[in-house]
MIDOSE-1310 file (N, C-alpha, C; in nm, 2 decimals, decimal comma, always signed):
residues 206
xxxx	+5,97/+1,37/-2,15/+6,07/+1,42/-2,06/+6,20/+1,34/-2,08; +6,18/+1,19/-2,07/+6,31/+1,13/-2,12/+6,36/+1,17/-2,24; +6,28/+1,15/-2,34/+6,33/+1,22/-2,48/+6,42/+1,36/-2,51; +6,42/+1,43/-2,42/+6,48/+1,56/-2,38/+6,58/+1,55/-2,34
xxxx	+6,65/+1,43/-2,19/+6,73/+1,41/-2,14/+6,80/+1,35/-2,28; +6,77/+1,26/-2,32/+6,81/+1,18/-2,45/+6,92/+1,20/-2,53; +6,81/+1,32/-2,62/+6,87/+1,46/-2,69/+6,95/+1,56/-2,61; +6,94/+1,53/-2,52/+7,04/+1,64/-2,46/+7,01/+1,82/-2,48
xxxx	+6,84/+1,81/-2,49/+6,80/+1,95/-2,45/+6,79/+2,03/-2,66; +6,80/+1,89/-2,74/+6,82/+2,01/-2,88/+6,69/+1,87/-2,95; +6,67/+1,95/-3,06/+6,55/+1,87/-3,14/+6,64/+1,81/-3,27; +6,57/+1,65/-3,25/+6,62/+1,55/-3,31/+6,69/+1,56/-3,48
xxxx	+6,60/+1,67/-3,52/+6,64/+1,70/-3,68/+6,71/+1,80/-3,70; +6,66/+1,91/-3,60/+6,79/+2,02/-3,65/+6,89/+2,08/-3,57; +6,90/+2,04/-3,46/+7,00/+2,04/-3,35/+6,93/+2,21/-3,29; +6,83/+2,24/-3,29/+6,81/+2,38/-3,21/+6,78/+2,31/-3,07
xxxx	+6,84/+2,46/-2,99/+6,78/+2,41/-2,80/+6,61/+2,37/-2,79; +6,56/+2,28/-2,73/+6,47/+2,26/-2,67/+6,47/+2,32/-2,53; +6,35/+2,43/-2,52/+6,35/+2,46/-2,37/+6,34/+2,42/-2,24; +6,44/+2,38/-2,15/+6,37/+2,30/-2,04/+6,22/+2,30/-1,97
xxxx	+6,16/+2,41/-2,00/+6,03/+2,37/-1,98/+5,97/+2,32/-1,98; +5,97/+2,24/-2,16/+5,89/+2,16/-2,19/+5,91/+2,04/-2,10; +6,04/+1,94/-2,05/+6,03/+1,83/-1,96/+5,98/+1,87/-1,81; +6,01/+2,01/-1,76/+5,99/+2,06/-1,62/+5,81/+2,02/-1,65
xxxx	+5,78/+2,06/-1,76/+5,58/+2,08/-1,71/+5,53/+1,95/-1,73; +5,61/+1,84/-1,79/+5,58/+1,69/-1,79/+5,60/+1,65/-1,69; +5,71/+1,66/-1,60/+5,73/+1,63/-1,47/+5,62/+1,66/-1,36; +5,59/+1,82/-1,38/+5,52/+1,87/-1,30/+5,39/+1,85/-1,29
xxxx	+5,32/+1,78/-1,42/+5,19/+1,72/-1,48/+5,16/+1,61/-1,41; +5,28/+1,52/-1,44/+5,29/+1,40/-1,40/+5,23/+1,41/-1,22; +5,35/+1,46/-1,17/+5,38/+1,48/-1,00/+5,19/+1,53/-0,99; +5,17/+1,61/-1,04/+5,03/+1,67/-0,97/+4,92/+1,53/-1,05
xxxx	+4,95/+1,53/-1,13/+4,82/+1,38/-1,15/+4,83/+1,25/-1,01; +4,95/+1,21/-0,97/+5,01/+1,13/-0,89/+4,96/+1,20/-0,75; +4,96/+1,32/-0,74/+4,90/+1,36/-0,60/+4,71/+1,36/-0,60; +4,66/+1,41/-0,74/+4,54/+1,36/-0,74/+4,48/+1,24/-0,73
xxxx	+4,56/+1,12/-0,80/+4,56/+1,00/-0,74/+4,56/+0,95/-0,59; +4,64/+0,99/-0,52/+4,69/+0,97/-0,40/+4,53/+1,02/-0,31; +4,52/+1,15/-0,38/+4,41/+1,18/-0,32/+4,25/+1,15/-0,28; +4,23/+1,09/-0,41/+4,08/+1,07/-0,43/+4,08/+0,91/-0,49
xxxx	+4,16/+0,83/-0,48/+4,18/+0,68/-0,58/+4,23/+0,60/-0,42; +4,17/+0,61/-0,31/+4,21/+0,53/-0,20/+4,07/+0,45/-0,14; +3,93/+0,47/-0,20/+3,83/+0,40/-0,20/+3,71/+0,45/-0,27; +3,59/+0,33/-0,24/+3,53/+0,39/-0,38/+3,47/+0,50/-0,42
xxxx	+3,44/+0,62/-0,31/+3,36/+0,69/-0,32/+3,48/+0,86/-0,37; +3,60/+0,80/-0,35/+3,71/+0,90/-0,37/+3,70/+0,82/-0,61; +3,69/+0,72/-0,61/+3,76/+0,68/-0,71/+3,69/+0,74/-0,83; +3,55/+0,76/-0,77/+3,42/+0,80/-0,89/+3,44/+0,93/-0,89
xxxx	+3,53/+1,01/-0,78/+3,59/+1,15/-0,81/+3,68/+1,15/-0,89; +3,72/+1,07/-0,89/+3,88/+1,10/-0,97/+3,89/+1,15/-1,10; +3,80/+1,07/-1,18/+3,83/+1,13/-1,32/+3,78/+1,35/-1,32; +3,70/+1,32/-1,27/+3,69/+1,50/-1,23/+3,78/+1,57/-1,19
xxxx	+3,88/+1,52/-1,11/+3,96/+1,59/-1,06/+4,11/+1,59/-1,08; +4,06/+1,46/-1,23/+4,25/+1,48/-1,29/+4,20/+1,57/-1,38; +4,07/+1,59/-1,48/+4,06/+1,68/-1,61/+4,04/+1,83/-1,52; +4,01/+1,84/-1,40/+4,02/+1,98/-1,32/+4,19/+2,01/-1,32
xxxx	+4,27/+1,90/-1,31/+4,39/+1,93/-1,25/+4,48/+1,97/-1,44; +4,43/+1,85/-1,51/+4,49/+1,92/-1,64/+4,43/+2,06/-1,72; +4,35/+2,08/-1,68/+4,23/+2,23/-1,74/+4,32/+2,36/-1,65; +4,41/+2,29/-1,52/+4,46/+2,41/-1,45/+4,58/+2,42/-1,45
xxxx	+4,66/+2,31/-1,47/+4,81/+2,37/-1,56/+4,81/+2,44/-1,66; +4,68/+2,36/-1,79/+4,66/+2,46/-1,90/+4,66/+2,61/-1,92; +4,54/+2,63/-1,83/+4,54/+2,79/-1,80/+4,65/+2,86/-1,69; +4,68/+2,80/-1,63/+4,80/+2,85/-1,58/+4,90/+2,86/-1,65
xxxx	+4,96/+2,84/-1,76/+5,10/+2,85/-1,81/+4,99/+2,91/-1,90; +4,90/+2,91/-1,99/+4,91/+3,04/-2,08/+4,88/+3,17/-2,01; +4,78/+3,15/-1,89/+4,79/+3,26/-1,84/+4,97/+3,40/-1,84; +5,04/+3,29/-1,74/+5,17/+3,32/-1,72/+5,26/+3,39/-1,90
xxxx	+5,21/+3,33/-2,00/+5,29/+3,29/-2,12/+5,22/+3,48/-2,16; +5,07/+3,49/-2,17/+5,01/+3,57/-2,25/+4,89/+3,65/-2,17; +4,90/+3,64/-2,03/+4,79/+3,71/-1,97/+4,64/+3,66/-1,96; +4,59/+3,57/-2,06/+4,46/+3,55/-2,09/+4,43/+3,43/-2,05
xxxx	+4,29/+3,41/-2,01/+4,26/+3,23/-1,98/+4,18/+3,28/-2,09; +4,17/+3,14/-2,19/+4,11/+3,16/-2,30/+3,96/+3,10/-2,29; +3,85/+3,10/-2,34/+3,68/+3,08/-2,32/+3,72/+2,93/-2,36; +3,79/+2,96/-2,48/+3,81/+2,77/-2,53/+3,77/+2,68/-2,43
xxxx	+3,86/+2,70/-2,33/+3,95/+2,55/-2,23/+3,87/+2,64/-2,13; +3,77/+2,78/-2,07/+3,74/+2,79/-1,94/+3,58/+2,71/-1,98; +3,50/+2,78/-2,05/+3,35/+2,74/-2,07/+3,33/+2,58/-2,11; +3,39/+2,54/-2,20/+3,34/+2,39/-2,21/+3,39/+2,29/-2,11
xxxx	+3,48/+2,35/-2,00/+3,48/+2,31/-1,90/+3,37/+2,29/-1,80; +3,31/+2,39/-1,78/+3,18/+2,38/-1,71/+3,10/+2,29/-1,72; +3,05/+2,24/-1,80/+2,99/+2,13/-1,85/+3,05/+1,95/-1,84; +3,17/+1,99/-1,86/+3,25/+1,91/-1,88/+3,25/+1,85/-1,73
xxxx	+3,29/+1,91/-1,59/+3,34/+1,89/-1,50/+3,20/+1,85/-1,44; +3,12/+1,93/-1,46/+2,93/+1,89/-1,42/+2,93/+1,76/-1,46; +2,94/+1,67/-1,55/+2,87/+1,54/-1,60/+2,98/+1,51/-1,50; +3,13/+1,51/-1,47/+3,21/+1,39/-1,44/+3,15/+1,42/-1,29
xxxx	+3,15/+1,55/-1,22/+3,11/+1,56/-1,11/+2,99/+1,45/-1,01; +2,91/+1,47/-1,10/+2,79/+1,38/-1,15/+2,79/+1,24/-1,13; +2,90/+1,18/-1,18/+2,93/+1,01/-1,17/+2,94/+1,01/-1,04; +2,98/+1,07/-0,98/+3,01/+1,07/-0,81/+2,87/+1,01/-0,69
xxxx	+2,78/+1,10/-0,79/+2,62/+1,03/-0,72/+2,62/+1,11/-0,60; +2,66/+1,22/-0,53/+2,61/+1,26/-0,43/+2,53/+1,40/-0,43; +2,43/+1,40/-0,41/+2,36/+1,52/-0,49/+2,36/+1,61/-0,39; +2,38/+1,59/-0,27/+2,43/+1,70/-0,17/+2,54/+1,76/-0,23
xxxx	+2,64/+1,72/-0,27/+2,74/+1,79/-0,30/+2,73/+1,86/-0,42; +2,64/+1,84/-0,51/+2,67/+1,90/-0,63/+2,57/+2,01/-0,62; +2,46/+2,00/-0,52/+2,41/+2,14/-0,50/+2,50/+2,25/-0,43; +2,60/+2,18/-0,37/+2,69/+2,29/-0,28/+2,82/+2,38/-0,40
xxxx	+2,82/+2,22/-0,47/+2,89/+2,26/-0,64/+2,85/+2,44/-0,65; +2,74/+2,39/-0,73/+2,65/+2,48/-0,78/+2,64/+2,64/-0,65; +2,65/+2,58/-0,57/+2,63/+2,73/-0,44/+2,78/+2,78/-0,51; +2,86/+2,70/-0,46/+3,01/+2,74/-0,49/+3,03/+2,82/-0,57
xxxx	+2,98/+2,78/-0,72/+3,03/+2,85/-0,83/+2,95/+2,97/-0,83; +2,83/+3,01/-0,83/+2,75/+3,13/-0,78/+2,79/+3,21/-0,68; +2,84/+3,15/-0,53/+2,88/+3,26/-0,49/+3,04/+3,31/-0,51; +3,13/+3,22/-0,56/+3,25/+3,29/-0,57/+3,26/+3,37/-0,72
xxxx	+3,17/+3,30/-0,84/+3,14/+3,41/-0,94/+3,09/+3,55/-0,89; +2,96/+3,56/-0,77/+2,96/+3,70/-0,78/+3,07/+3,73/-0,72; +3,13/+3,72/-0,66/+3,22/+3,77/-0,56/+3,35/+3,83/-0,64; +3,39/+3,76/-0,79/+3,50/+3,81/-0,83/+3,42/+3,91/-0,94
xxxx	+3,31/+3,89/-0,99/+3,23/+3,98/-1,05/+3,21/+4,13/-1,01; +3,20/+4,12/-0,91/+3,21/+4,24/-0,81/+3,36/+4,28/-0,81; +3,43/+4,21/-0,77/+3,61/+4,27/-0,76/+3,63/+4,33/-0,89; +3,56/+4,23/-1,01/+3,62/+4,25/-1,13/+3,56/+4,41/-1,17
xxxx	+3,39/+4,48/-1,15/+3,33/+4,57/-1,12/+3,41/+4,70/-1,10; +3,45/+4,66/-0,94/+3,48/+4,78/-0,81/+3,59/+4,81/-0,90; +3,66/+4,72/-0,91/+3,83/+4,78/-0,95/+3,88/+4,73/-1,05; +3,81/+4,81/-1,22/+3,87/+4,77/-1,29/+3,96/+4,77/-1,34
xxxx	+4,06/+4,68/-1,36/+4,22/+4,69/-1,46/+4,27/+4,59/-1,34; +4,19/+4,55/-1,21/+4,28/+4,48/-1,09/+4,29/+4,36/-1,13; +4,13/+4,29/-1,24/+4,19/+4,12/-1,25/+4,10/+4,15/-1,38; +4,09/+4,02/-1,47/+4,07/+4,03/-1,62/+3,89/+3,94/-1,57
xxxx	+3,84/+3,98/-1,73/+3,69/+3,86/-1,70/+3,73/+3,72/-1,68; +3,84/+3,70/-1,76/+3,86/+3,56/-1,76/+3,92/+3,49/-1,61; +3,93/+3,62/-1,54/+3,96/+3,56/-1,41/+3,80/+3,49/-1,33; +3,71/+3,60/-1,37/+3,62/+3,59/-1,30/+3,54/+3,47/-1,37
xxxx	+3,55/+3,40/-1,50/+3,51/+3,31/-1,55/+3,59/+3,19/-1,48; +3,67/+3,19/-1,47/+3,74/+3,09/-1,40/+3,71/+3,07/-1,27; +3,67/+3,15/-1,19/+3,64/+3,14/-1,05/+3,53/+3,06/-1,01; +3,47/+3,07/-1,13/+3,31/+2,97/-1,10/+3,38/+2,83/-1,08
xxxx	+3,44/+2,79/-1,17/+3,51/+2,67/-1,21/+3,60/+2,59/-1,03; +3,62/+2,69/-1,02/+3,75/+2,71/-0,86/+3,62/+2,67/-0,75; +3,49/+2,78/-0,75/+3,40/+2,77/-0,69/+3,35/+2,63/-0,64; +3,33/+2,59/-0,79/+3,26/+2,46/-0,79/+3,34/+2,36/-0,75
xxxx	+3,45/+2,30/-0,80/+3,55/+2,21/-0,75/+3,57/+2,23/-0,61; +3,56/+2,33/-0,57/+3,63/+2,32/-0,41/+3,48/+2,33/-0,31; +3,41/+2,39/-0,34/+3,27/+2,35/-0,24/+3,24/+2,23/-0,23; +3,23/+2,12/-0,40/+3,18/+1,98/-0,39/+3,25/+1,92/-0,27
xxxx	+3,36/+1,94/-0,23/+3,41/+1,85/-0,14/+3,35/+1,93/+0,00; +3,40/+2,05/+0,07/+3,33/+2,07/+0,20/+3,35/+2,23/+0,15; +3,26/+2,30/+0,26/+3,23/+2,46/+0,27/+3,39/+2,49/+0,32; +3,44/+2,40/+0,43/+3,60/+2,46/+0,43/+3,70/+2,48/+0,32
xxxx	+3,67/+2,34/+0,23/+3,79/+2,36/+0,14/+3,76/+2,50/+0,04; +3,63/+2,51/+0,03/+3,57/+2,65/-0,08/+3,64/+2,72/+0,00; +3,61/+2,75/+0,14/+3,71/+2,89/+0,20/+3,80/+2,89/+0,20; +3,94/+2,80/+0,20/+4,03/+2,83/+0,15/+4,08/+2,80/+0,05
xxxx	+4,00/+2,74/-0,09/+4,06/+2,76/-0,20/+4,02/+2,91/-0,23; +3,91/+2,97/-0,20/+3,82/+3,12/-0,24/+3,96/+3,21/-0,24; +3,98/+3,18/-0,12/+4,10/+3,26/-0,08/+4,26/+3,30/-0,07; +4,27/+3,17/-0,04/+4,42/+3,16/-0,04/+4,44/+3,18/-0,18
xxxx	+4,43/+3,21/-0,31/+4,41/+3,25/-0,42/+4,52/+3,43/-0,41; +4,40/+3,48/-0,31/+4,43/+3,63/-0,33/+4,59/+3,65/-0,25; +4,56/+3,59/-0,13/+4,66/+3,57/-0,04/+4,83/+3,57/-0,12; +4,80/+3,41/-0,19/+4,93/+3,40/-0,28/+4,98/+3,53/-0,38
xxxx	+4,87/+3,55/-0,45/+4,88/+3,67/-0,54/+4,92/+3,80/-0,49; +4,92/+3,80/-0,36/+4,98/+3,97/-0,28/+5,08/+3,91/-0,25; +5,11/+3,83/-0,20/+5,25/+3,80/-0,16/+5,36/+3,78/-0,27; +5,31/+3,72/-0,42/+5,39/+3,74/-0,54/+5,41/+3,91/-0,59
xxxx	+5,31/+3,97/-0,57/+5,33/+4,08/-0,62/+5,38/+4,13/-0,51; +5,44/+4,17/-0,36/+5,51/+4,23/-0,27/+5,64/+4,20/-0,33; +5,64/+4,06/-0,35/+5,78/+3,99/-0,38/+5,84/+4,05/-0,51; +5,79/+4,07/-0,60/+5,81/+4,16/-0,71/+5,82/+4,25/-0,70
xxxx	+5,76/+4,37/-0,65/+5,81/+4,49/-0,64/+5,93/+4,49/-0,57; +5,94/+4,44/-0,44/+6,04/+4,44/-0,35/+6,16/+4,39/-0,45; +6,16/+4,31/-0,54/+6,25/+4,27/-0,65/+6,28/+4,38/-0,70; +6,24/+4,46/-0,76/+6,24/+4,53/-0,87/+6,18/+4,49/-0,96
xxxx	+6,11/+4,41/-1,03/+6,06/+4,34/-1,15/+5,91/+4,35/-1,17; +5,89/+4,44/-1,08/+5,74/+4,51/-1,09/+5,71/+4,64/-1,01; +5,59/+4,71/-1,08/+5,58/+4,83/-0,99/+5,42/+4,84/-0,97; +5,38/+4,90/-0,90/+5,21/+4,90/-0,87/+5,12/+4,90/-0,98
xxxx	+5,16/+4,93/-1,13/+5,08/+4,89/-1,22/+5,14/+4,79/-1,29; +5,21/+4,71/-1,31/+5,21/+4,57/-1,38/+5,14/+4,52/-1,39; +5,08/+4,44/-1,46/+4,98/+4,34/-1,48/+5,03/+4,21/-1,43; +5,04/+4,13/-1,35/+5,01/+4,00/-1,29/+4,95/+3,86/-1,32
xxxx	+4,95/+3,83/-1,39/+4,86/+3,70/-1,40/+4,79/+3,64/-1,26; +4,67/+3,61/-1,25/+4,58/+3,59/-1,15/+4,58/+3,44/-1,17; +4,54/+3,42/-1,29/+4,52/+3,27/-1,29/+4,59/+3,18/-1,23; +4,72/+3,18/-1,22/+4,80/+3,02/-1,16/+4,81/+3,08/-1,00
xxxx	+4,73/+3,16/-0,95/+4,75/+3,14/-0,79/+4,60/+3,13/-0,74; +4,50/+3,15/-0,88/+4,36/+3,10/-0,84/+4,40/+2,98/-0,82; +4,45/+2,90/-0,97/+4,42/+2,74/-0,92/+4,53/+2,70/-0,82; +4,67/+2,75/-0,79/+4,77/+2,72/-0,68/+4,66/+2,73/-0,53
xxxx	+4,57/+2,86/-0,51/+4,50/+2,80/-0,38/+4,36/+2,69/-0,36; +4,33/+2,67/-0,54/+4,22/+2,59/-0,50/+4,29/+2,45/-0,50; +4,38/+2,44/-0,53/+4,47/+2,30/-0,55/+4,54/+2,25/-0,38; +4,59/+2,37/-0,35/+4,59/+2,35/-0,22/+4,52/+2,34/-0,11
xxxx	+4,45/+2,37/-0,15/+4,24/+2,33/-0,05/+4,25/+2,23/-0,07; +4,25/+2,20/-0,21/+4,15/+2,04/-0,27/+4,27/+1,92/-0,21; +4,42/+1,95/-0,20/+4,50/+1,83/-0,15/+4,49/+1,82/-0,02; +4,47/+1,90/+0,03/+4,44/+1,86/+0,21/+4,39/+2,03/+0,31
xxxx	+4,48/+2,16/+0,25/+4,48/+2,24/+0,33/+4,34/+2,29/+0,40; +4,24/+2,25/+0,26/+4,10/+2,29/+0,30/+4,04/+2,20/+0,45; +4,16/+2,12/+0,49/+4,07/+2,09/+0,64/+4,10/+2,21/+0,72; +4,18/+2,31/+0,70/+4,21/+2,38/+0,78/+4,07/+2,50/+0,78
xxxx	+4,01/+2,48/+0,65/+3,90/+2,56/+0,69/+3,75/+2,49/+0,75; +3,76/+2,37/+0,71/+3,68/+2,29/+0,79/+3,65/+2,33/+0,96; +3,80/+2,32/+0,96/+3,79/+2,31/+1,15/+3,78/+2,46/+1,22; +3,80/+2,59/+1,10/+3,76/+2,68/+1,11/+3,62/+2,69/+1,18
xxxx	+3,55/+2,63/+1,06/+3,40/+2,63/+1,03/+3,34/+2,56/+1,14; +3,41/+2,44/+1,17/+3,32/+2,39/+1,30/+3,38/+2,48/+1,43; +3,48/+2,54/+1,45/+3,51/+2,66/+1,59/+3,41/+2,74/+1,61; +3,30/+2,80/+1,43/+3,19/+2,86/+1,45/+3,03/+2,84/+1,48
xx	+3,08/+2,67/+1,47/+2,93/+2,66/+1,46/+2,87/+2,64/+1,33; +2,98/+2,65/+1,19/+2,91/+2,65/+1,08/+2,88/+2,49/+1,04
């Protein structure tokens, strides 16, 4: 990012524009690792989360901007994730939570499986591959945060696409990228909002 300011936005050897994007998603990298920090690096039992939940946080910029770039979350960077996030999950030591993991990713897999099913052309497989991913990350911590990371997902995504049409810059069949408001609502579970479904959960009795 400094290197960009530096250069003044052009590349060192042949004077073409460099896109501001490139220092915007350094910044933005940066800022969200700093909030995962903040989040899970304040005692020990947050600290043995952490490394799970910065490679969650860099696996979900990734697929978010290609999503946005090309439409696709690619199997590369979704599947050997699974595994990947399971062992770090794991260093954590709490096996209560990693069976809830495991609930997590099963039931918000079927759940997008089914959407993906009912209404096809509405979201891609790789959405629904991803969701396990979403599932898991946000159950380990509590049943609230999975409810509103599960969710707030869809939520964001009607409200971009209202906002678009109402733009002009889309019409009822455009294709939308799903991906960066899957992880925009599991991210916002996972930084705090998910107490809101917590206290849901306990108004029911769950």
């Amino acid at each position: 990012m400094l290197g960009w300011f530096i250069l003044r936005g052009r590349c060192f050897d042949c004077g073409q524009p460099i896109s501001a994007r490139y220092p915007l998603v350094e910044a933005g990298t940066g800022l969200m690792f700093a909030l995962v920090a903040l989040r899970f690096g304040t005692d020990g039992d947050g600290l043995r989360l952490l490394p799970a939940y910065l490679t969650f946080a860099a696996i979900s910029i990734a697929l978010a901007l290609i999503d946005l770039d090309v439409h696709r979350l690619p199997d590369v960077i979704v599947l050997p994730s699974y595994p990947v996030l399971a062992v770090l999950l794991a260093i954590g030591g709490d096996g209560e939570a990693m069976v809830r993991a495991g609930e997590g990713l099963v039931i918000l897999g079927a759940f997008f499986t089914v959407v993906w099913y009912v209404a096809p052309g509405g979201m891609g497989f790789g959405d629904v591959k991803l969701s396990g991913l979403v599932g898991a990350m946000t159950a380990y911590l509590t049943w609230g945060t999975f409810l509103v990371g599960a969710f707030l997902g869809f939520i964001l995504g009607a409200v971009a696409g209202v906002m678009l049409m109402a733009g002009g810059r889309a019409g009822r069949k455009t294709a939308v990228p799903f991906g960066p408001f899957m992880v925009l609502g599991a991210w916002s579970a996972i930084l705090g909002a998910g107490y809101l479904g917590d206290l849901y959960l306990q108004s029911i009795g769950f």
